[in-house]
C-alpha positions in Angstrom: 35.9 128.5 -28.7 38.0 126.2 -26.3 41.4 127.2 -28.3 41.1 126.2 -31.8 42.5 128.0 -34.8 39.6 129.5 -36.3 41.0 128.7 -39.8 41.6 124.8 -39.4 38.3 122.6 -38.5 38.8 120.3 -35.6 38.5 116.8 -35.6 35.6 115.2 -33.3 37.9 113.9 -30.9 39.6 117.1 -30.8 36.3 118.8 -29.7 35.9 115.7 -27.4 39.5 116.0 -25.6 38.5 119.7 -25.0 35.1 118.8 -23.5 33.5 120.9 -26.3 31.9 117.3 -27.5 30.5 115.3 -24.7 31.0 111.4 -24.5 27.3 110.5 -24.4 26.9 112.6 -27.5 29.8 110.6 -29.0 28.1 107.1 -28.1 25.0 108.5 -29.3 26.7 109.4 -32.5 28.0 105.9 -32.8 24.9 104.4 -31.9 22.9 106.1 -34.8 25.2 105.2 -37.3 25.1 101.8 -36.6 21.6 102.1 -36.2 21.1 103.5 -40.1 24.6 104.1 -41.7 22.8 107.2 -43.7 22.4 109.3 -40.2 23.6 112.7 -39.7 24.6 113.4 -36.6 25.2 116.6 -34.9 26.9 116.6 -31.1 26.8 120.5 -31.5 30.3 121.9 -29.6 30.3 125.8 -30.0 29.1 126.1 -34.1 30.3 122.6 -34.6 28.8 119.8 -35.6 29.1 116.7 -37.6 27.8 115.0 -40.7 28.6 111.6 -41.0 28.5 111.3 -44.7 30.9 114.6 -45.2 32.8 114.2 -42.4 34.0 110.4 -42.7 34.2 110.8 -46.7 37.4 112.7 -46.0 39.1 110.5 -44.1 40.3 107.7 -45.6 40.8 105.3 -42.9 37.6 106.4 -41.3 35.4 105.9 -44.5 36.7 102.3 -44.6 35.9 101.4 -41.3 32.3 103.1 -41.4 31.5 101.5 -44.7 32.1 97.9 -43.2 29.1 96.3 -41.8 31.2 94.4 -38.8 33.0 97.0 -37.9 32.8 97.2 -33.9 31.2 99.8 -32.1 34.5 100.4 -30.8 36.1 100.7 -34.4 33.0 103.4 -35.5 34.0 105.3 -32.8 37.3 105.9 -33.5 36.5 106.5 -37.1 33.8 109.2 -35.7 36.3 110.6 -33.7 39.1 111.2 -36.4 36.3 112.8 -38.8 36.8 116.5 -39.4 33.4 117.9 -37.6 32.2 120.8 -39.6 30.9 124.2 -38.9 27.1 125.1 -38.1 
């Protein structure tokens, strides 16, 4: 389960840094946000997954940038990334 704790949840861009969460299912996370802010995405990484609306909700930071409508693609993705992914 590339190293994580199994009690503490790992953020996406944890799962990303350990290659659990691929960068084209990253961008295509990003991309179906923007596309309809009410998507749930899930780039599955061994029983993880993530839900935009729970995920980003608990992070503060993140929830701001998600919730404005100019936010950059750029800007999403970093908010995707420092969302808590959940298990599946």
């Amino acid at each position: 389960m590339h190293g994580f704790a199994t009690c503490r949840i790992p953020t996406a861009g944890e799962l990303f840094k350990a290659k659990a969460v691929a960068d084209d299912q990253v961008n295509a996370a990003v991309d179906a946000h923007r596309a309809d802010s009410g998507t749930i995405a899930h780039p599955n990484a061994d029983g993880y997954g993530l839900d935009f609306t729970a995920a980003v909700a608990e992070h503060g930071w993140a929830s701001s940038v998600i919730a404005s409508p100019k936010s950059s693609p750029s800007l999403t993705r970093g908010a995707i990334l420092r969302a808590r992914a959940q298990e599946v």
